[in-house]
C-alpha positions in Angstrom: 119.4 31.4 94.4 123.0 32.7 94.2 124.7 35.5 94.6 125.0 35.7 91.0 121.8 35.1 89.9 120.7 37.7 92.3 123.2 40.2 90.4 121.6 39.3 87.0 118.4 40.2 88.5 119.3 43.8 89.3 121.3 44.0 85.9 117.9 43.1 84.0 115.7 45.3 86.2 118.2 48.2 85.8 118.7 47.6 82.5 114.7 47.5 81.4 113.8 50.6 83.7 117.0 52.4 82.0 115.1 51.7 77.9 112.2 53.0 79.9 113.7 56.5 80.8 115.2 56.5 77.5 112.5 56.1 75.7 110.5 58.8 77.6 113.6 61.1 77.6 113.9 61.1 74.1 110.3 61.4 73.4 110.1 64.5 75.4 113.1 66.1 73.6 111.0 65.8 70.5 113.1 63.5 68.6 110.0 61.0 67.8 108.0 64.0 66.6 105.1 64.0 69.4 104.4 68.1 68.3 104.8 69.2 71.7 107.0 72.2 70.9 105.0 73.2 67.6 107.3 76.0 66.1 111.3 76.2 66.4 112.4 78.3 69.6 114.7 79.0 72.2 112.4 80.7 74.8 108.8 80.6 75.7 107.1 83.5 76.6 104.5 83.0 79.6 102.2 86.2 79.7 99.7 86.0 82.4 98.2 89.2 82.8 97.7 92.2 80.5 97.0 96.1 81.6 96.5 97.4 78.3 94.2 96.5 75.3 94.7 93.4 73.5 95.3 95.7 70.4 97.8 97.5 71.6 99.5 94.4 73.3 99.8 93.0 70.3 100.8 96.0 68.5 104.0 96.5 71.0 105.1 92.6 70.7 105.1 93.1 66.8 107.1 96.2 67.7 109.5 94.2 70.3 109.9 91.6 67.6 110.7 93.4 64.6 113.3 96.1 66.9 115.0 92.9 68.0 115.2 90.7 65.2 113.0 87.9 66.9 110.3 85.6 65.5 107.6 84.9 67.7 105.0 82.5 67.2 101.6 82.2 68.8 99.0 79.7 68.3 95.3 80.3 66.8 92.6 78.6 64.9 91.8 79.8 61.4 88.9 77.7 59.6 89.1 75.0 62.1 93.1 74.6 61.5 95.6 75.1 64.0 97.9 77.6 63.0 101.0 79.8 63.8 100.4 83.6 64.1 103.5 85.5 63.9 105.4 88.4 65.2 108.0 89.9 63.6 109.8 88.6 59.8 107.4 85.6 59.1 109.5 82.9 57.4 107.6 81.0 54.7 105.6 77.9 55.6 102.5 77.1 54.9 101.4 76.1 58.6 101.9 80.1 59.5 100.2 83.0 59.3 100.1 87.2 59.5 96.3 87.5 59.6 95.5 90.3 62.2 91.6 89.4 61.8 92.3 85.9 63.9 93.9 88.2 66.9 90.7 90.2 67.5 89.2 87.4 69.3 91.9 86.0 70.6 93.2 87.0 74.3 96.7 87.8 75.1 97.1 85.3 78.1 99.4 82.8 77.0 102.2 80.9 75.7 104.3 82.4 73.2 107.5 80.7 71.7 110.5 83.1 70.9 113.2 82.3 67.8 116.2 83.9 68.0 118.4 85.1 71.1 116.4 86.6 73.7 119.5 87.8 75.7 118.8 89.8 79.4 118.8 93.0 78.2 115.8 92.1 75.5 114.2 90.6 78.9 114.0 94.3 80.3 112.3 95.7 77.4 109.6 93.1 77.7 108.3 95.6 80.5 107.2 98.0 77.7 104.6 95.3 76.8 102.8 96.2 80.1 102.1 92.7 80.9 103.2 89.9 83.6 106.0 88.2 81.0 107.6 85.2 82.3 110.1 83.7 80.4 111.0 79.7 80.4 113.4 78.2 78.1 112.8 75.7 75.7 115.6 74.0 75.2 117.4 71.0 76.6 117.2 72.9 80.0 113.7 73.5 79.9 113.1 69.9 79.1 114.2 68.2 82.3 111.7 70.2 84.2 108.8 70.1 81.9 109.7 66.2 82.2 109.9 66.0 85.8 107.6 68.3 86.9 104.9 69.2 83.6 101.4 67.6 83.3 102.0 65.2 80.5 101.6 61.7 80.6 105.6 61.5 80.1 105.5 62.7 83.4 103.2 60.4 84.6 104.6 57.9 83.0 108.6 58.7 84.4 107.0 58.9 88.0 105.6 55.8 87.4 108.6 53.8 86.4 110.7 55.6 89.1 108.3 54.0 91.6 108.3 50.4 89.8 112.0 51.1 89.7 112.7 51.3 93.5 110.1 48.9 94.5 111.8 46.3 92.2 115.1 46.7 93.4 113.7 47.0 96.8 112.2 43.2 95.8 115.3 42.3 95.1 116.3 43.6 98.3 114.4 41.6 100.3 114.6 38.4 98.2 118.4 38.2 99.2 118.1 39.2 103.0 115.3 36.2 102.8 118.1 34.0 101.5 120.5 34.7 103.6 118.4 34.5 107.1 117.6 31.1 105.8 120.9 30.2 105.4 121.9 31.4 108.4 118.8 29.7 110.3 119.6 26.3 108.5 123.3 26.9 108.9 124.6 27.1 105.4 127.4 29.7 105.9 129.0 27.5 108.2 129.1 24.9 104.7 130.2 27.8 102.7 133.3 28.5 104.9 133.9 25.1 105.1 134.0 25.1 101.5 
């Protein structure tokens, strides 16, 4: 095997591990429509514990929503079909709703997805919702970590191929030092500088 056909081998592996990552990078960014972001946003809002009612918690995110121009979508089941309850100016589709009948039994620990600019200063008034707010973007930034670093099977999946990934090239690796300790045992560079 020459040096060559040695390089081709590493072109082909990088090449095919490279559609891989593609593939899986483009998938996460939505572009093949997988529904893992379900409503348009910029932020996601993680609320992991509450102090107050979940009436009045949901009273003072209306409130937040409508003083700062924000639409916020959360998720909830209404005759056994998954739809959008939002906060704030509802824009019209028919995959949303304004019910407040579906947030009585609904908790207020979870995800919520933000549309519009939630700038720092609209982060500090998130305190008057008396609840742990964490707030994660979900745009192109959030997307390499949820990639790397989320409990998807993308993840899995990239993980996976990173591991094939090294262990071919390091295959490849080997394969050449092979070649060239038998070379060297049966004395073919001294040929190849003779040549």
């Amino acid at each position: 095997m020459t040096i060559k056909q040695m390089l081709a081998g590493r072109f082909i592996v990088l090449f095919v591990f490279s559609c891989f990552f593609a593939v899986i990078g483009f998938g996460q960014m939505g572009l093949f429509k997988t529904g893992e972001l379900p409503y348009p946003s910029q932020s996601g809002l993680d609320v992991s514990k509450v102090s107050t009612s979940s009436e009045q918690f949901f009273d003072s995110l209306e409130q937040f929503a409508n003083e700062n121009h924000l639409i916020i979508y959360r998720s909830v089941v209404e005759n056994s079909d998954l739809k959008g309850f939002v906060f704030g100016n509802s824009p019209k589709k028919s995959d949303l709703t304004k019910n407040p009948n579906l947030l009585k039994q609904l908790s207020p620990v979870g995800i919520y997805y933000v549309d519009g600019n939630l700038s720092k200063a609209k982060q500090k008034q998130l305190a008057s919702l008396k609840a742990n707010v964490t707030v994660h973007p979900t745009g192109w930034e959030g997307i390499a970590g949820e990639l790397l670093y989320g409990s998807s099977i993308r993840t899995k999946t990239l993980w996976m191929c990173l591991m094939l990934f090294s262990v071919s090239l390091l295959a490849l690796k080997m394969a050449k030092i092979r070649q060239v300790m038998v070379g060297r045992t049966l004395g073919k560079i001294r040929l190849q500088l003779g040549k």
